[in-house]
One Martini backbone bead per residue (centre of mass of N, CA, C, O) as a GRO file, in nm:
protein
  232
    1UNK     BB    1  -5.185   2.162  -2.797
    2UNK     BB    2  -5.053   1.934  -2.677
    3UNK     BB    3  -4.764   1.670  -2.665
    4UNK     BB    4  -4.648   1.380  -2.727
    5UNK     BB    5  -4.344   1.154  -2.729
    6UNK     BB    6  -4.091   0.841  -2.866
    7UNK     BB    7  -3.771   0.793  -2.823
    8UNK     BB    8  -3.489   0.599  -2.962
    9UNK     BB    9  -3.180   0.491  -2.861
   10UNK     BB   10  -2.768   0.397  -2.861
   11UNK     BB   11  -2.535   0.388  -2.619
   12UNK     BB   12  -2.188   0.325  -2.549
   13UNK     BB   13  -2.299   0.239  -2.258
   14UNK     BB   14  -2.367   0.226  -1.926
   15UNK     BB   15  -2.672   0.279  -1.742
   16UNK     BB   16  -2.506   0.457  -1.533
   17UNK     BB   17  -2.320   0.629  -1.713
   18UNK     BB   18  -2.554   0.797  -1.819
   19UNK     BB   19  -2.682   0.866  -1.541
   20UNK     BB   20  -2.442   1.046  -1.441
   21UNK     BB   21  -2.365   1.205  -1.676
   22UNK     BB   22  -2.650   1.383  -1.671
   23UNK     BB   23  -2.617   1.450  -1.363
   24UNK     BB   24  -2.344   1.611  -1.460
   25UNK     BB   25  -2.247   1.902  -1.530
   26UNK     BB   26  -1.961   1.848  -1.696
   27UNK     BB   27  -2.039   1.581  -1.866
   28UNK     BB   28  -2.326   1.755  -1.992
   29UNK     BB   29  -2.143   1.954  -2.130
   30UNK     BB   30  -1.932   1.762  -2.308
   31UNK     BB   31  -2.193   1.649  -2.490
   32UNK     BB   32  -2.342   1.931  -2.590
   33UNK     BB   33  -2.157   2.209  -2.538
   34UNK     BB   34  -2.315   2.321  -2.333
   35UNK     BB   35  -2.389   2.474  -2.056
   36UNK     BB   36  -2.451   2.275  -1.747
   37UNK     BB   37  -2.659   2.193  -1.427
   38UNK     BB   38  -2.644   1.998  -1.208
   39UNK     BB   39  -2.811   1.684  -1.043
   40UNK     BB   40  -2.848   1.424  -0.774
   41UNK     BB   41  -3.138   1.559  -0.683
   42UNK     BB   42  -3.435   1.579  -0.555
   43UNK     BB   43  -3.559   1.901  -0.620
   44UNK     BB   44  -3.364   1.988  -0.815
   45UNK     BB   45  -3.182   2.257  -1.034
   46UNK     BB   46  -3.190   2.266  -1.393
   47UNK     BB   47  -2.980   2.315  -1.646
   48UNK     BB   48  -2.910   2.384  -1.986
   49UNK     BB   49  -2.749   2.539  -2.304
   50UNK     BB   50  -2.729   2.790  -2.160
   51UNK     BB   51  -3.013   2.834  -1.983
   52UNK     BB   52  -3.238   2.737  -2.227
   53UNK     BB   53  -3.241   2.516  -2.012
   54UNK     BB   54  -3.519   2.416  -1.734
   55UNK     BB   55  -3.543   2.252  -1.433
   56UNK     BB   56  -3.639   1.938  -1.255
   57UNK     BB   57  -3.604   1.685  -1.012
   58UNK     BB   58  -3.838   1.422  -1.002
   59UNK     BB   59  -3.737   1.107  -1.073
   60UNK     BB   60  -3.450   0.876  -0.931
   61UNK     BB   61  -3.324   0.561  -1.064
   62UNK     BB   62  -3.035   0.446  -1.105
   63UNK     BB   63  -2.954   0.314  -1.341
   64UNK     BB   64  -3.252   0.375  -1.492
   65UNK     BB   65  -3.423   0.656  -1.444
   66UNK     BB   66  -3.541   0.977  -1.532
   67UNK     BB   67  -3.701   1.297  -1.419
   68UNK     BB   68  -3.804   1.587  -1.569
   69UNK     BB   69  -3.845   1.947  -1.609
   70UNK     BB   70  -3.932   2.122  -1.906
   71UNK     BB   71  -3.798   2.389  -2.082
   72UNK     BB   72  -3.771   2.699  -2.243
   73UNK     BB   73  -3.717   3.024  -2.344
   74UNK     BB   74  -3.983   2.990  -2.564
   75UNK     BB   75  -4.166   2.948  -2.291
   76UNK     BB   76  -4.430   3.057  -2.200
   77UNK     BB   77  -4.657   3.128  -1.954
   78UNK     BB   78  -4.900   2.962  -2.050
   79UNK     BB   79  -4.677   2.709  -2.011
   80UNK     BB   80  -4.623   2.427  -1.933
   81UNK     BB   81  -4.425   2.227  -1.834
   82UNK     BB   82  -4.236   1.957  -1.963
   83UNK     BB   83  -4.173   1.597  -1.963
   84UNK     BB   84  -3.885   1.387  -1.931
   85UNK     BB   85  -3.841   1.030  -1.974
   86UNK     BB   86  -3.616   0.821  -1.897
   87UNK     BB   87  -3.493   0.501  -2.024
   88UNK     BB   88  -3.248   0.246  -1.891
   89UNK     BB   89  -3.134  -0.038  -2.114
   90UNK     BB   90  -2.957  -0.313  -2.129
   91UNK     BB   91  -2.698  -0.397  -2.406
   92UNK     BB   92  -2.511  -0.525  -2.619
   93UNK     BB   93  -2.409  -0.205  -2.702
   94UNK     BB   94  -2.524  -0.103  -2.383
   95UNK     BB   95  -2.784   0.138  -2.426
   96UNK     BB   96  -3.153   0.191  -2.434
   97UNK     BB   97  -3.281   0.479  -2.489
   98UNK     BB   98  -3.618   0.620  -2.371
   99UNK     BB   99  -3.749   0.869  -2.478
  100UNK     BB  100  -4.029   1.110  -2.280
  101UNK     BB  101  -4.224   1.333  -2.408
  102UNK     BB  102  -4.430   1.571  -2.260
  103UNK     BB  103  -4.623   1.849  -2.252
  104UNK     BB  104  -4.606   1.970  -2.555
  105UNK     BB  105  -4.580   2.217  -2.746
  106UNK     BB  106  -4.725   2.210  -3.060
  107UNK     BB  107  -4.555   2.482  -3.195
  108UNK     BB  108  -4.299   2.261  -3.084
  109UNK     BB  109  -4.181   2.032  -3.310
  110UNK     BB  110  -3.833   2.052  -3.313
  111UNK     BB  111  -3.816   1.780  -3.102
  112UNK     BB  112  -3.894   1.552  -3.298
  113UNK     BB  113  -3.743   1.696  -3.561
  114UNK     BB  114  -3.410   1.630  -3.456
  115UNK     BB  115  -3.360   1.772  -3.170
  116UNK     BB  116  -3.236   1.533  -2.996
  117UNK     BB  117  -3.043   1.393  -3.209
  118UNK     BB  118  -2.861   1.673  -3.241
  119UNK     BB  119  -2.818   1.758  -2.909
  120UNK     BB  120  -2.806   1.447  -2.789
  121UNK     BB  121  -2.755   1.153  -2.934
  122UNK     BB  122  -2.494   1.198  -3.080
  123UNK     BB  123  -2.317   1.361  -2.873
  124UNK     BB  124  -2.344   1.084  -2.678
  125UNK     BB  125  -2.160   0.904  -2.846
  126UNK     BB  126  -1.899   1.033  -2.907
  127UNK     BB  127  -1.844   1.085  -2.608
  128UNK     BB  128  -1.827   0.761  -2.519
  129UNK     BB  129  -1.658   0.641  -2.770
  130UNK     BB  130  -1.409   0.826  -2.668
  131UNK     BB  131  -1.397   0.709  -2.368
  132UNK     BB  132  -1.311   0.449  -2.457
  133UNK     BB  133  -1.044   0.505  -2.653
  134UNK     BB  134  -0.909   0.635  -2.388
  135UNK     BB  135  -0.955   0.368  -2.246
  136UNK     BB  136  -0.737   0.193  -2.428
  137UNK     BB  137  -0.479   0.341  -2.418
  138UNK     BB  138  -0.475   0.313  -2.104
  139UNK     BB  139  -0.422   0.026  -2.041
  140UNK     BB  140  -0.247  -0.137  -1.814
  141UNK     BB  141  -0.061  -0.240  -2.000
  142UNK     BB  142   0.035   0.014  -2.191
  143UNK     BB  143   0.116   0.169  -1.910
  144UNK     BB  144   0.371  -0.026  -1.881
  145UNK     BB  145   0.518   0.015  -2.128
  146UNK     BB  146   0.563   0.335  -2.067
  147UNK     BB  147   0.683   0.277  -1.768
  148UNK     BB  148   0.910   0.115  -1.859
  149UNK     BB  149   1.250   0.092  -1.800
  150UNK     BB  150   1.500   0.104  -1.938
  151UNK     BB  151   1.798  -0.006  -2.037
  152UNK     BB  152   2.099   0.033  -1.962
  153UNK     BB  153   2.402   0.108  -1.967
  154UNK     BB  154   2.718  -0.008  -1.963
  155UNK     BB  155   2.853  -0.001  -1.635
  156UNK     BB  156   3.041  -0.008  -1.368
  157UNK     BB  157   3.042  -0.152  -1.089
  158UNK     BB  158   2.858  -0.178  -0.840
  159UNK     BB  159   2.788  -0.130  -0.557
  160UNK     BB  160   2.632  -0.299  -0.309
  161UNK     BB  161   2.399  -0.312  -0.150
  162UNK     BB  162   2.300  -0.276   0.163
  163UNK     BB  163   2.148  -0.545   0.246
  164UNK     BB  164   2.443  -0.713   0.109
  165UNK     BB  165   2.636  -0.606   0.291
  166UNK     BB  166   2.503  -0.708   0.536
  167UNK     BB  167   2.466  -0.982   0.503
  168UNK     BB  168   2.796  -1.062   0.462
  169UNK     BB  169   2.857  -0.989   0.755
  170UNK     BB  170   2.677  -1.171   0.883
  171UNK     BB  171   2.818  -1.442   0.723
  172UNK     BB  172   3.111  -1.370   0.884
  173UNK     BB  173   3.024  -1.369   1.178
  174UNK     BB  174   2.913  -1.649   1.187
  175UNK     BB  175   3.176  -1.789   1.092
  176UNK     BB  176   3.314  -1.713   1.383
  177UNK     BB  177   3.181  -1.812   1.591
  178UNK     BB  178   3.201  -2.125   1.465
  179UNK     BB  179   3.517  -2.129   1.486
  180UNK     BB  180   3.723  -2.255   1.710
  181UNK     BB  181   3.881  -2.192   1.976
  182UNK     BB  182   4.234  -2.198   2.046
  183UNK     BB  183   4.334  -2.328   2.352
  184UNK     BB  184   4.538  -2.323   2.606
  185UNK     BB  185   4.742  -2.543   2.755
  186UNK     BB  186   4.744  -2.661   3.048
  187UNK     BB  187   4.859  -2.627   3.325
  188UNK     BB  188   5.045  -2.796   3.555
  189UNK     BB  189   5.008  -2.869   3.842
  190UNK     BB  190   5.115  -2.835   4.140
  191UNK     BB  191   5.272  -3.030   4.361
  192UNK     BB  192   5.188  -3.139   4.661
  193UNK     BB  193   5.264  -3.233   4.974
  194UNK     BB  194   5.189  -3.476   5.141
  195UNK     BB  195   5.109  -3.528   5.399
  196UNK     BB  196   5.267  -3.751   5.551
  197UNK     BB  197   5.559  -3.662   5.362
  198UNK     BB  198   5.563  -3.428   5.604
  199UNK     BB  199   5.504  -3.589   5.878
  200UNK     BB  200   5.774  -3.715   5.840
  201UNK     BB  201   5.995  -3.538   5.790
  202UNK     BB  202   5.952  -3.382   6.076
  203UNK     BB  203   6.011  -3.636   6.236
  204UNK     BB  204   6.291  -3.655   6.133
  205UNK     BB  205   6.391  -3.385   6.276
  206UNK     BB  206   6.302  -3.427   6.570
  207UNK     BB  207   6.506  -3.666   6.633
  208UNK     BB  208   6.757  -3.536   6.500
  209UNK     BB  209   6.740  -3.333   6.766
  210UNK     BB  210   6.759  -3.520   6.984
  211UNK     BB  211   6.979  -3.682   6.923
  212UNK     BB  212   7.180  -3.439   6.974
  213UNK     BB  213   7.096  -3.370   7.261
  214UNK     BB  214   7.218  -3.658   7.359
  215UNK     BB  215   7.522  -3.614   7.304
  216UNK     BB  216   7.570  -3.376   7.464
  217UNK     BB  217   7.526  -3.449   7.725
  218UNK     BB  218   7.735  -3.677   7.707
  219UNK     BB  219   7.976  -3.551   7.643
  220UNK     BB  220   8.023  -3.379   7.914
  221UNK     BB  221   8.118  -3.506   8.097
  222UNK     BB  222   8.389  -3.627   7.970
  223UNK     BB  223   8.504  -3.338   7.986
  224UNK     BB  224   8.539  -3.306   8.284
  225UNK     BB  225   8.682  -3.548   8.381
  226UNK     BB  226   8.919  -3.460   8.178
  227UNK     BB  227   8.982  -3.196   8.358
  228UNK     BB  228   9.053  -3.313   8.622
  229UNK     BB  229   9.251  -3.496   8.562
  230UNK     BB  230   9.470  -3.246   8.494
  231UNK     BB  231   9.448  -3.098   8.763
  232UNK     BB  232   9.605  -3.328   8.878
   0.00000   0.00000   0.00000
């Protein structure tokens, strides 16, 4: 005649991870030290154990409760899968796992006599306790402490970055550009003679060819006259 029964226990993690961990292969695989085969969808088949244990995923509600059928290669023919219920509640500790195992053989008393606890809730305490501890080590401040460089020892000078060798240039470009260049003193320009004293000039050149060609005109008549009279 089959049989139910239900265990509870404490594992100190949040029931999101422990239901990822249950339905993850790798990670079912670490709690319990058997391989198992997991999946997180409604209708796959799971084995664990080293396929001692298989069964089915009946219904699945994310971090609150998993449901599967389960089997051991111990029952016979005659007997129907058993089912186990998981129901996960976060308390202060981490999760209060509440296992509901139904429709279990008689004869297999075994899975309540310490088979779950032996199996399954103590490995799956250490296994998380580790992985606190592990993350505990590795916390980002500690993480910073152990990549942070060393100081150098004292050594010659190096020469300044390109961004600041570039910045020097740009600052002594700037200060060329700002300082006035000294110009040339501009030449006096040519004084050009005035229109008027250029128009008396020519004015003046002008009269004083006239007066010498009337001088010339009178002179020549009395050359005349003083040679006609030398010829009587």
């Amino acid at each position: 005649m089959p049989y139910s029964f239900t265990l509870t226990t404490t594992i100190p993690a949040s029931p999101q991870e422990v239901y990822e961990a249950w339905l993850d292969s790798l990670a079912h695989t670490e709690m319990t030290g058997g391989e198992a085969n997991l999946s997180g969808e409604i209708g796959a088949e799971v084995s664990a154990w080293d396929g001692y244990i298989s069964g089915r995923n009946l219904e699945l509600v994310p971090g609150e409760r998993i449901v599967q059928s389960w089997r051991t290669s111990e029952f016979s023919d005659e007997h129907e899968d058993s089912i186990i219920t998981l129901t996960l509640e976060e308390v202060e500790d981490g999760t209060r796992l509440t296992l509901e195992h139904t429709n279990v053989p008689d004869e297999q008393k075994s899975y309540e006599e310490g088979g779950w606890q032996e199996n399954y809730f103590e490995p799956m305490v250490a296994y998380f306790t580790e992985r606190k501890q592990g993350a505990a080590e590795t916390s980002p401040e500690k993480a910073a402490k152990k990549s942070a460089p060393k100081a150098s020892p004292k050594s010659a000078p190096k020469r300044p970055a390109k961004s600041a060798r570039k910045a020097k240039r740009a600052a002594s470009a700037k200060s060329k550009r700002a300082a006035p260049r000294a110009k040339a003193s501009p030449k006096a320009p040519r004084t050009k003679a005035s229109p008027n004293k250029s128009k008396s000039k020519s004015k003046g050149k002008a009269r004083r060819s006239v007066v010498a060609a009337t001088a010339r005109k009178r002179a020549k008549p009395a050359t005349r006259k003083s040679a006609r009279r030398k010829r009587k």
